[in-house]
N, C-alpha and C positions, 0 to 999 in steps of 0.2 A: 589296532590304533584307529581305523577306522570306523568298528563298532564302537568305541568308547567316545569317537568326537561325533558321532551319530547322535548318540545316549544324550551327549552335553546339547545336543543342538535345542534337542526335541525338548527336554529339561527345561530350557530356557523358556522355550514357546507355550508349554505349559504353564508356567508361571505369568508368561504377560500376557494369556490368553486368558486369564485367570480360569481355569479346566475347572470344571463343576465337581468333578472327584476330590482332585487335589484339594480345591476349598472345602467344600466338607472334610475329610480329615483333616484338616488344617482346625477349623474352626470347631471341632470335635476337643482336637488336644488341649486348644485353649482354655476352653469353658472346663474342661474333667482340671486340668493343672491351676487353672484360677480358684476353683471352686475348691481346691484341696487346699491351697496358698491361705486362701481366706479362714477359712475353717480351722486349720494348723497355728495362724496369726492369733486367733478368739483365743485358743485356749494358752498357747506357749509363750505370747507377750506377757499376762501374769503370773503366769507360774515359770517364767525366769526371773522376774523381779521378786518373786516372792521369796522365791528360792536366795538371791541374793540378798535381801534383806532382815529376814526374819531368821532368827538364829533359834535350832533344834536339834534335840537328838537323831542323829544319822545324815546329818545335814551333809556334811564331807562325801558321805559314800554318794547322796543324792548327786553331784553333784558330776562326781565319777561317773556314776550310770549316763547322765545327760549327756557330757561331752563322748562318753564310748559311743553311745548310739546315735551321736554323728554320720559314725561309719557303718550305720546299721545294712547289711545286706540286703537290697532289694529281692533276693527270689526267695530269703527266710521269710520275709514280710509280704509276701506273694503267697508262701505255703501257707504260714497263720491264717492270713485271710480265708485263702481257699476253704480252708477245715472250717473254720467257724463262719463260713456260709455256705459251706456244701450241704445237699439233704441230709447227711450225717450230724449234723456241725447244731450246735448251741442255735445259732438264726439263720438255720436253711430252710425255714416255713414261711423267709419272707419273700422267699425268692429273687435274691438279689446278685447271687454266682451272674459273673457270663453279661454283666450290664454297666453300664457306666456308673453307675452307684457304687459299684465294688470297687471302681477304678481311684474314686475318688477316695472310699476308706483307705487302701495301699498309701495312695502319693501323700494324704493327712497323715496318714504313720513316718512314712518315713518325713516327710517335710517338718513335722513338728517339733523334734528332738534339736534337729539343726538352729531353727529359731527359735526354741526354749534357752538350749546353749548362747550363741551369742548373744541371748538379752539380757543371762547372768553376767556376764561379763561388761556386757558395756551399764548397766546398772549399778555394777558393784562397783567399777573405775567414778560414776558421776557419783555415788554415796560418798564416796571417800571425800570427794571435790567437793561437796553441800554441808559434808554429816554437821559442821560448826554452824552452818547458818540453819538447817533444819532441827540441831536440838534449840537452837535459840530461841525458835520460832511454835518450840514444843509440838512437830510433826512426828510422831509417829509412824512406825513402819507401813501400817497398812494406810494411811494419806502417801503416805513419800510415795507408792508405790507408782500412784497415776502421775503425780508430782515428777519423778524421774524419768516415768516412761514418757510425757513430753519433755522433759528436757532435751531427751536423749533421742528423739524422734527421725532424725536422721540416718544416725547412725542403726537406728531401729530399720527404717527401712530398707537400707544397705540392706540388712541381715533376711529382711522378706521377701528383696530381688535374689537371695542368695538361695533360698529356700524354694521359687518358683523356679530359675535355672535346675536344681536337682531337679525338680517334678519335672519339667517340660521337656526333660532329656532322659527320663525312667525307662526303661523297657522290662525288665524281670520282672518283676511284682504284676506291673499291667498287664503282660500279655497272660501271666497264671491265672489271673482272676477276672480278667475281661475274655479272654478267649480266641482274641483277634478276628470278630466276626464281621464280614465286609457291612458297612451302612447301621454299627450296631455299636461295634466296642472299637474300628480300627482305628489307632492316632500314626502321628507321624514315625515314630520311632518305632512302634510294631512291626505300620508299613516296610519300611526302608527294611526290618529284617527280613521280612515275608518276601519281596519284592527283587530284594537282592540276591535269596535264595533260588528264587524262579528266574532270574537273570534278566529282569526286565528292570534296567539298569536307568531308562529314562526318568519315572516316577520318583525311585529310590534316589535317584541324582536333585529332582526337583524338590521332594521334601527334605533331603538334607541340607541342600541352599538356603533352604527358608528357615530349615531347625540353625543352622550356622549364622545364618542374620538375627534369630530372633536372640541367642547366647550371646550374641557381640553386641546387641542392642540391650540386653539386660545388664552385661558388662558396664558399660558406656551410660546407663544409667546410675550403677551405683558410684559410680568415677564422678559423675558430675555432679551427683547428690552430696558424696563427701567432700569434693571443693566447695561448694555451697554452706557447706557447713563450716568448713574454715574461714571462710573467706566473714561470714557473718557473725560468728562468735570467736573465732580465732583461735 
């Protein structure tokens, strides 16, 4: 009990001492999980509107695939990666194994499926709510598209804090393909494994305080994002 309220002391004084370590992998995770958020946004913000709106063959299954790979397994998407950047692999000449580059392909895979899904959804729910005032208006699906995605803009980014929460809490994927190499690939969630293993339980207690502020602060932003939206459009 002793070593554990030792562990919390030191934890603390880390964090208000702001420790040169601890910020660097602090500020490591963010930049790999923003940069994957972002990238994940580019492509999945249209192609769940698109998907929602444009009716085709196999549309249904598409659809299926999107919401399954919700629950896409971070260390199958850790393997993929790996192979097709390993020296083996399709682009292991770029040399990108073992770097944050890699880190951020993983977290843009798995991040993208998530907010692909919920932009189908909340696009399909605002088409229904328009579809009379956009045929009136003679809009077309591929206009409606950017048309509904700021409609819906809110609840749009609900679905992008929901999406950078998985990234910024990943551990399987990143640690297969970044390596967990100190001052190179390590993030908070690697740490806290690697850290915990070695029993140096102060660190591993510091960045999980911070990993647990930063999920109740993305929480607490999509909460008051979507009161905002009620509250505005009702």
């Amino acid at each position: 009990m002793h070593d554990l309220s030792t562990a919390f002391v030191t934890a603390f004084q880390l964090i208000l001492s702001l420790d040169a370590n601890l910020l660097e992998i602090v500020g490591l995770s963010l930049r790999i999980s923003l940069t994957a958020v972002l990238l994940a946004a580019l492509v999945a913000l249209p192609l769940g509107a698109a998907v929602a709106l444009f009716r085709f063959p196999g549309r249904t299954v598409l659809v299926a695939v999107l919401n399954s790979l919700m629950g896409l397994p971070p260390v199958v998407v850790g393997l993929l990666v790996y192979l097709l950047l390993s020296r083996a692999g399709p682009l292991g000449e770029l040399g990108l194994l073992f770097t944050p580059t890699a880190m951020v392909i993983a977290q843009t895979i798995l991040v993208a499926p998530i907010i692909a899904a919920l932009t189908r959804q909340t696009v399909a729910d605002l088409n229904e709510e328009y579809a009379e005032q956009l045929g009136s208006l003679n809009v077309g699906p591929g206009r409606a598209i950017w048309t509904l995605l700021w409609e819906g803009r809110f609840s749009l980014l609900t679905a992008v804090l929901a999406g950078f929460g998985r990234a910024s809490a990943e551990v399987g994927a990143v640690i297969i393909v970044g390596g967990n190499i100190n001052h190179v690939t390590r993030v908070m969630t690697t740490t806290i494994a690697l850290e915990t293993s070695k029993g140096d339980l102060a660190l591993a207690l510091g960045l999980g305080i911070i990993l647990l502020l930063l999920v109740l602060g993305i929480n607490s932003t999509a909460l008051a994002v979507q009161n905002t939206a009620r509250r505005l459009y009702g």
